[in-house]
C-alpha positions as CSV (number, residue, x, y, z in Angstrom):
1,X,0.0,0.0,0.0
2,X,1.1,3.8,-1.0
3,X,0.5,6.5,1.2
4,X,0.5,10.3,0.3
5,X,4.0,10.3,1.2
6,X,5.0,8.8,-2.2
7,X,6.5,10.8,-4.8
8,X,4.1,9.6,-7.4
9,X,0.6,10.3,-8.3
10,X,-2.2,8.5,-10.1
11,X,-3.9,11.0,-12.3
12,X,-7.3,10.6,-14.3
13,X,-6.3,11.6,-18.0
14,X,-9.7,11.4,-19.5
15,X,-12.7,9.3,-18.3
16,X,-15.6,8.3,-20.7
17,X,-19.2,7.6,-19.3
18,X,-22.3,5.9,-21.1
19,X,-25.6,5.9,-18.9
20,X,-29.1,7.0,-18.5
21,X,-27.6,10.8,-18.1
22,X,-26.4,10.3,-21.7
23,X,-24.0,13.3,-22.1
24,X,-25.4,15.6,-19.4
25,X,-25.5,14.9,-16.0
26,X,-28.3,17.6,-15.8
27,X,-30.2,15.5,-17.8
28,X,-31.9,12.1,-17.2
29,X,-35.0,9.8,-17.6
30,X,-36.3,7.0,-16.6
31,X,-37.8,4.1,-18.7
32,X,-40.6,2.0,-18.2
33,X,-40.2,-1.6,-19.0
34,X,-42.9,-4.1,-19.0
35,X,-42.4,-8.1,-16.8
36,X,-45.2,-10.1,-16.8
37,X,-48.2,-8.2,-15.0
38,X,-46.0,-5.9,-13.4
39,X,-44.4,-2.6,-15.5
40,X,-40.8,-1.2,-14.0
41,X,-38.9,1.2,-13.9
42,X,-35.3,1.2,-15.4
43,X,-32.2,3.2,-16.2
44,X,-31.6,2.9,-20.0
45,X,-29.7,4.5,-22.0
46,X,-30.9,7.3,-24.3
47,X,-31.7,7.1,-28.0
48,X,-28.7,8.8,-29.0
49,X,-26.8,6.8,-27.3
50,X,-28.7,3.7,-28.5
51,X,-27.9,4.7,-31.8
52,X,-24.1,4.6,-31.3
53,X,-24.1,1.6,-29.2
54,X,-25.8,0.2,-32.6
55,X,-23.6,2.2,-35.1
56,X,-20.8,0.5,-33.1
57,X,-22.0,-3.1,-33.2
58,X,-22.4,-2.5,-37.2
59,X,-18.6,-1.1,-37.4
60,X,-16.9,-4.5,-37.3
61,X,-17.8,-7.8,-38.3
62,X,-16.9,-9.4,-35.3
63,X,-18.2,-7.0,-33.1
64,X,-21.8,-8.2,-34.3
65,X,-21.3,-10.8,-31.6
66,X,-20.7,-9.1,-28.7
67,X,-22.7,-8.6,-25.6
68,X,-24.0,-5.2,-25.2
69,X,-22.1,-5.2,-22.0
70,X,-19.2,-5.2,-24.0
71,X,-20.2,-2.5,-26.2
72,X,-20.9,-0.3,-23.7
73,X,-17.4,-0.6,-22.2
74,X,-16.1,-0.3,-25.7
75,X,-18.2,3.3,-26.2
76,X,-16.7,4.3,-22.3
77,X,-13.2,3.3,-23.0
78,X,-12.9,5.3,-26.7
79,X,-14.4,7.9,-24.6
80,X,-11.7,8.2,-22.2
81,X,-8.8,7.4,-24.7
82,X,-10.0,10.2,-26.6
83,X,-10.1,12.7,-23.7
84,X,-6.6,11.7,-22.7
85,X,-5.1,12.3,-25.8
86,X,-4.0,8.9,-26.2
87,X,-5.3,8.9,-29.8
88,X,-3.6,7.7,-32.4
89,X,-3.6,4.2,-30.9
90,X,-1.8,3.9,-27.3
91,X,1.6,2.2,-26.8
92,X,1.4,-1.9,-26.0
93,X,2.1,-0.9,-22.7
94,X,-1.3,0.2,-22.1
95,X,-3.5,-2.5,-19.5
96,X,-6.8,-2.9,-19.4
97,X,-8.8,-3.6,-16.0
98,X,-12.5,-3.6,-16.1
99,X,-15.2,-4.4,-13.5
100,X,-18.9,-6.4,-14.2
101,X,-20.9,-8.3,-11.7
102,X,-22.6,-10.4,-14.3
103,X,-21.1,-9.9,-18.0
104,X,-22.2,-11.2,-21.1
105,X,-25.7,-11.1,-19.6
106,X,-27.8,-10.7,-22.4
107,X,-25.5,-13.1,-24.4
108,X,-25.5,-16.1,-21.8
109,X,-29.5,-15.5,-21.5
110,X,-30.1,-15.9,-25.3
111,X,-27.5,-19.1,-25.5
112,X,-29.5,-20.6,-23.0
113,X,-32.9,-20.1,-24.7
114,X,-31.4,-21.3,-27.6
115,X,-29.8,-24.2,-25.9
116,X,-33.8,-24.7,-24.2
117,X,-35.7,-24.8,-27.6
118,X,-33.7,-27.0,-30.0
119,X,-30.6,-28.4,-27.6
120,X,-27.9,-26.5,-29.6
121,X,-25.1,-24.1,-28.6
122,X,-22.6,-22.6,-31.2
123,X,-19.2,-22.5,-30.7
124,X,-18.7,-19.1,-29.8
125,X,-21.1,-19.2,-26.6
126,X,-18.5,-19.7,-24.5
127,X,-15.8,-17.4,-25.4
128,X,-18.3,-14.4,-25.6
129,X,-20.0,-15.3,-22.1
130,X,-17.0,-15.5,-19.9
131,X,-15.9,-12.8,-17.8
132,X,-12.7,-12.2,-19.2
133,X,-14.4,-11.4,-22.5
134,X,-15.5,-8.1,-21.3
135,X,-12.0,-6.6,-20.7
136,X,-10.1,-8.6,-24.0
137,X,-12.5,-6.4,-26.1
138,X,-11.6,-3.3,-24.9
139,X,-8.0,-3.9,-24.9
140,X,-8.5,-5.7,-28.6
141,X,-10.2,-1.9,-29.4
142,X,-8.1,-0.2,-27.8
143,X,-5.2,-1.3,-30.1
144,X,-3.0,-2.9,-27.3
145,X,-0.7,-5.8,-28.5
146,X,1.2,-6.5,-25.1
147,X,-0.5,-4.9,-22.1
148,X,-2.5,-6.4,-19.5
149,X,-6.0,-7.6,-20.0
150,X,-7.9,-8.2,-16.2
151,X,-11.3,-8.5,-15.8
152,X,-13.4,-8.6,-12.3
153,X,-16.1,-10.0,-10.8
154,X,-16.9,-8.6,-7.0
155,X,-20.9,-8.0,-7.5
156,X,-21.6,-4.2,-7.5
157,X,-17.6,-3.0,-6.3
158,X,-16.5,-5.0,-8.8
159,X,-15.6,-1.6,-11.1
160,X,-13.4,-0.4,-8.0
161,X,-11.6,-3.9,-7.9
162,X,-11.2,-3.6,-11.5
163,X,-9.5,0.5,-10.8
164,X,-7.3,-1.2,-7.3
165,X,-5.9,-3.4,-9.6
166,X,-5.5,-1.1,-12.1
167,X,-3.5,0.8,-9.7
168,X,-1.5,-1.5,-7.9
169,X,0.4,-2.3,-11.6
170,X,1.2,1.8,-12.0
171,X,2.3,1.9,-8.7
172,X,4.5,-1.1,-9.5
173,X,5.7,-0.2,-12.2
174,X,4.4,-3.2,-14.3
175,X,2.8,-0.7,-16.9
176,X,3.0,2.8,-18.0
177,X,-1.0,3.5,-18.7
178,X,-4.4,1.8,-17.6
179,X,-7.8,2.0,-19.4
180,X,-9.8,1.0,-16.2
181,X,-13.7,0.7,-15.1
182,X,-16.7,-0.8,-14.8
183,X,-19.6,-1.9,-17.3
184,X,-23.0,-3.5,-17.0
185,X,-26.0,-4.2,-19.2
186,X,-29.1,-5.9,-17.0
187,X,-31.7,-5.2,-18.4
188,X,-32.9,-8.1,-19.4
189,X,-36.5,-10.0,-18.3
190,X,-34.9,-12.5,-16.4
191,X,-32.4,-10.2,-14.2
192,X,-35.0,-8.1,-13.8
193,X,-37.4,-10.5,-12.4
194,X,-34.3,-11.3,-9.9
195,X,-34.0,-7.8,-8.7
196,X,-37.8,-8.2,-8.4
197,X,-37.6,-11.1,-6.5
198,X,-35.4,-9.7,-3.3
199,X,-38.7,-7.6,-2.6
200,X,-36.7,-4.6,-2.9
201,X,-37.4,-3.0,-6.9
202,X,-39.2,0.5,-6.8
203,X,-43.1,0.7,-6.9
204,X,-42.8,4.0,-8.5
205,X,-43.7,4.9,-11.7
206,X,-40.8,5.6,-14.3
207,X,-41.7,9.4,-14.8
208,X,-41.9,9.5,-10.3
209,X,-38.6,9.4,-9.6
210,X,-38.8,5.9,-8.9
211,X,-35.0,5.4,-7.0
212,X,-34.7,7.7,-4.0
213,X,-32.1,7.0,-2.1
214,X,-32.0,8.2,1.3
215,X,-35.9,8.7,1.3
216,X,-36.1,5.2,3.6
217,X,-39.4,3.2,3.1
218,X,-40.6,1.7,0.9
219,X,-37.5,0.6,-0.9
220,X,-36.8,1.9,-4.2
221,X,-34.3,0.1,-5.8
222,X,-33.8,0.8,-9.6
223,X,-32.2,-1.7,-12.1
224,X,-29.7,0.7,-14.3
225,X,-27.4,0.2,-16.9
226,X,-24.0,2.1,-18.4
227,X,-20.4,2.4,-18.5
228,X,-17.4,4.2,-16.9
229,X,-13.9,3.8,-18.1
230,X,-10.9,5.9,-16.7
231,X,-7.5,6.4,-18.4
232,X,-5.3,6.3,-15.5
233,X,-1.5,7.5,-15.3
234,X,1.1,7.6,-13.1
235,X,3.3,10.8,-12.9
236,X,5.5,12.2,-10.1
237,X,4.6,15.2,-8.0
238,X,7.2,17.2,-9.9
239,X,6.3,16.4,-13.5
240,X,3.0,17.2,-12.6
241,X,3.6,20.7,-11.0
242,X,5.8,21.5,-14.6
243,X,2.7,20.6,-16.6
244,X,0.0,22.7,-14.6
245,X,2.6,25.5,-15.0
246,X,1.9,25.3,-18.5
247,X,-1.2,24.3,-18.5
248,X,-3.2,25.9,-15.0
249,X,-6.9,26.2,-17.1
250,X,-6.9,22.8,-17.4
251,X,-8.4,20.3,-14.2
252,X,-6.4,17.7,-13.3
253,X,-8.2,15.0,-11.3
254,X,-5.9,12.6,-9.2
255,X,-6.8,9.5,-7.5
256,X,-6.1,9.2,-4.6
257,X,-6.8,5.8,-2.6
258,X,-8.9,2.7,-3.3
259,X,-9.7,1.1,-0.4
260,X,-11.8,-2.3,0.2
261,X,-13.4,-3.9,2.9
262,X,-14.8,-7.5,3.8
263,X,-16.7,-9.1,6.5
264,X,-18.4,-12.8,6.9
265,X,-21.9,-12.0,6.4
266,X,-24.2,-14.9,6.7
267,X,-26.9,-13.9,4.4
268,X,-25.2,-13.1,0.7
269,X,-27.8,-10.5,-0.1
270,X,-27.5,-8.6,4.0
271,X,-24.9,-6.2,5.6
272,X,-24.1,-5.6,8.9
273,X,-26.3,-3.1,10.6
274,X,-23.1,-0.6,11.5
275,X,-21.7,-1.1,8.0
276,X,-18.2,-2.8,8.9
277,X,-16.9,-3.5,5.5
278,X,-17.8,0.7,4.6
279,X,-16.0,1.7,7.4
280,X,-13.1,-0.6,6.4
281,X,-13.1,0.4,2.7
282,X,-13.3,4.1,3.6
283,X,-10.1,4.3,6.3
284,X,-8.6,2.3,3.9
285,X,-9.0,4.7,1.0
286,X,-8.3,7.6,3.5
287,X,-4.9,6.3,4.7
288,X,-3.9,5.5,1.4
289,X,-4.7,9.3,0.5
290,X,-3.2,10.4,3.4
291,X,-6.1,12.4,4.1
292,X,-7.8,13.1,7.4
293,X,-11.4,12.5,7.4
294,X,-12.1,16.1,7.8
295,X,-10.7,17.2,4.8
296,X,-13.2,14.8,2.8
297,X,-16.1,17.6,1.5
298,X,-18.5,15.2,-0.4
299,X,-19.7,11.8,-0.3
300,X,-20.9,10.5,-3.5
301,X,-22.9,7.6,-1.3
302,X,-23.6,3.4,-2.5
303,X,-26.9,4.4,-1.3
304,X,-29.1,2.3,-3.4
305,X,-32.5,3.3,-1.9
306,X,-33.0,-0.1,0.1
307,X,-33.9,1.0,3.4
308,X,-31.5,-1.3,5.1
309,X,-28.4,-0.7,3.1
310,X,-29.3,3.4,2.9
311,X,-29.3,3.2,7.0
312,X,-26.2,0.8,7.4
313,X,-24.1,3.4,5.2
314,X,-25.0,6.5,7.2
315,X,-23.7,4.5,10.2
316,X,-20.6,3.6,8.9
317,X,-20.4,7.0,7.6
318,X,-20.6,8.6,11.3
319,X,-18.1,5.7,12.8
320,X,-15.7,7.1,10.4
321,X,-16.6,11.1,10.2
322,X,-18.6,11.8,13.4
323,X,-21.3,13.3,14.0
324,X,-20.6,16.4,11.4
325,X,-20.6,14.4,7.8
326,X,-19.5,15.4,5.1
327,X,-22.1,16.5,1.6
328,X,-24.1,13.3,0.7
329,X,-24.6,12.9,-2.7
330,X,-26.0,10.2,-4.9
331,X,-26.4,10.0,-8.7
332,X,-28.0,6.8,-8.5
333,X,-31.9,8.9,-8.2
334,X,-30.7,10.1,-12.0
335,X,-29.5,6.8,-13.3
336,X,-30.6,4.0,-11.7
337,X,-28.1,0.9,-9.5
338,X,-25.9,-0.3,-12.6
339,X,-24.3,-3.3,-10.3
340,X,-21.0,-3.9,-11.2
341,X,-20.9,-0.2,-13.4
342,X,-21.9,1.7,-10.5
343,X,-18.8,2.4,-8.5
344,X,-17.0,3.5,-11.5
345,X,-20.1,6.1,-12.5
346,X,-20.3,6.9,-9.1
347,X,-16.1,8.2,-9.7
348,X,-17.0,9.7,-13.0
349,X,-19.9,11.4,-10.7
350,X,-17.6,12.8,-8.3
351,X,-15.2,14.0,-10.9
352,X,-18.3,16.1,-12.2
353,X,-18.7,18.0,-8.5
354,X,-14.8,18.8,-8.8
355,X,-15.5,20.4,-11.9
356,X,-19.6,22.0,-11.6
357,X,-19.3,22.8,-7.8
358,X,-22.9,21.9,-8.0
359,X,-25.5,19.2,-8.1
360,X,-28.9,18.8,-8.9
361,X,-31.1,18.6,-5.5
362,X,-33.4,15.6,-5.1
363,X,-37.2,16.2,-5.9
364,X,-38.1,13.9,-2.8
365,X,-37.6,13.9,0.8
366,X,-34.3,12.8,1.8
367,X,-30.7,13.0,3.5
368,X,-29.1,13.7,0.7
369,X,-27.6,17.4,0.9
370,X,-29.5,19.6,-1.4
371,X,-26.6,21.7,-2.8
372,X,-23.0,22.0,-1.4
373,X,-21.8,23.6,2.1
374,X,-18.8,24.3,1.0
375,X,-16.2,24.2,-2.1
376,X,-15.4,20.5,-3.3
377,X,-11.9,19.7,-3.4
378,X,-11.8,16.4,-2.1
379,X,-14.6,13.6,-2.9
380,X,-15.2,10.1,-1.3
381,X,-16.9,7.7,-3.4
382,X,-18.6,4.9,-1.9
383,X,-19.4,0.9,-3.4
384,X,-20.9,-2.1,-1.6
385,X,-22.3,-5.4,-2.8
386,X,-23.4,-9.0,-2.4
387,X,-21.4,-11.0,0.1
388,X,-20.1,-8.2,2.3
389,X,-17.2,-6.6,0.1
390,X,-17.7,-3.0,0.0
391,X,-15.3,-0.7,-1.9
392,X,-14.1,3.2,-1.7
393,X,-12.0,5.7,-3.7
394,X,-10.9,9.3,-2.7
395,X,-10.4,11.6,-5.8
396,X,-9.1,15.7,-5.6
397,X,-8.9,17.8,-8.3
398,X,-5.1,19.3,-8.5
């Protein structure tokens, strides 16, 4: 583990983001989807975006095949390798690490219906279905002949596994650059009909701002989907201080810590009542920063509008910060839960407030702070999921 004390930095060189906000974080709607007797609310993407998720499946031949979890992660990653400058094509040093709690999900669900009806699977079902096929594409697209190619699996902190990892490498030395994130596309009848299952999915209506989180009962849970991918560097404190002397305009945003946190929970889909694996993850991240918790000025929360898990965060989040807490903040009210995406939106999220200074309040009663106290300069992000991992990243603008 690095602390502050190290001479080097990881710094965010462009970031890419493909969800329900589209190209605006100002700008969102939910979608109604119909299972069964039931109609639900969900995060989709927007047409325009639709369209270039399709244009991009049409590019290549042998993109035709992918999962649209896949594609979306492809759409993120050109995203952030664009903003970075890394264009043309990156150096073979470039790795790839990218985070999905359930892949190819689409792709596995259709396999299997096929398999159901006539007892047939092609070839290619299993190479496009496992996990490791999500972050192959992007480094395949990405144009990288030798770098690193790691995907992860860790439920809904699976996209800040995927960015430790990422890290841990730069740190060491074992690569020069890192396209790393977190992609998801659930939104499918049968996931759906999972999420509905747990007793937890929103009752309200698409238009109602169905996921509130920090509103408490009932719960409001809403299934999302989208794409973050970061183009990480690492570059020491001096190089650094030479470039914003040439160019000052321009933000810089530097990650900081990623932290993580377990604990033996004996029901996969529970948490403990305190939060132990958030407090964990988030003196973890804070250490690694070397950044007293004081100096943290927003929370961009897990939060996922579950009455339980909303209530277990806020007490983790006083066992770490007191009783004075820093801003809460959530984008998951604008875009839905997007599982094993959501950490790494979440980041993208927070790199937003560094930028805007501002949010969007909440239409709804809730915790959630309506519009800052005071100027954002530091960020905590927060990520939890199934089987008691949760996950946490401290980003600053410099």
């Amino acid at each position: 583990m690095i602390s502050a004390a190290s001479d080097s930095l990881i710094i965010i060189r462009g970031r890419g983001r493909v969800a329900a906000v589209g190209l605006d974080w100002a700008a969102a709607t939910f979608q109604s989807r119909s299972l069964g007797s039931h109609t639900l609310a969900v995060g989709g993407i927007p047409e325009a975006v639709e369209q270039a998720l399709q244009l991009l499946r049409k590019q290549t031949a042998s993109y035709r095949q992918l999962d649209r979890t896949v594609l979306l992660a492809l759409l993120a990653a050109r995203q952030a390798t664009a903003a970075a400058g890394w264009l043309p094509q990156p150096a073979p040093a470039l790795g790839v690490s990218i985070g999905s709690s359930r892949g190819a999900t689409g792709r596995l669900e259709q396999f299997h219906e096929d398999f159901l009806a006539d007892g047939t699977v092609p070839a290619a079902a299993s190479p496009l279905t496992t996990l490791g096929n999500v972050a192959s594409w992007v480094a395949y697209d990405a144009g990288t002949a030798g770098g690193a190619a790691l995907s992860h699996s860790s439920t809904c902190s699976s996209a800040f596994q995927a960015l430790g990892n990422a890290v841990a490498w730069l740190r060491a030395g074992m690569a020069e650059r890192f396209l790393a994130g977190g992609t998801e596309a659930p939104l499918t009848d049968f996931t759906l009909a999972q999420m509905q299952a747990l007793g937890i999915y929103s009752p309200f209506a698409a238009a109602d701002f169905p996921c509130r989180p920090g509103a408490g009962r009932p719960s409001t849970f809403v299934l999302g989907e989208g794409a973050a991918v970061f183009a990480l560097e690492k570059i020491s404190r001096a190089a650094l201080h030479a470039e914003r002397a040439q160019q000052p305009a321009a933000p810089v945003f530097c990650l900081e810590g990623v932290g993580f946190g377990f604990e033996a929970i004996g029901s996969k889909t529970g948490l403990s009542a305190d939060g132990q694996h958030f407090q964990t993850a988030m003196r973890e991240a804070l250490w690694q920063a070397g950044a007293a918790p004081e100096t943290v000025d927003a929370v961009v929360l897990h939060s996922p509008g579950t009455p339980a898990g909303d209530a277990s965060e806020r007490r983790a989040l006083h066992a770490v910060f007191g009783e004075t807490l820093p801003d809460l903040v959530s984008n998951k009210w604008r875009i839905g839960h997007t599982l094993g995406a959501s950490a790494a939106l979440s980041l993208d999220f927070a790199c937003h407030l560094l930028t805007a200074q501002a949010w969007p309040p909440a239409p709804f009663p809730t915790d959630l702070t309506p519009a800052p106290t005071r100027p954002i300069r530091r960020v905590l992000i927060n990520a939890a999921g199934f089987g008691g991992n949760a996950a946490s990243a401290v980003v600053s603008v410099v």
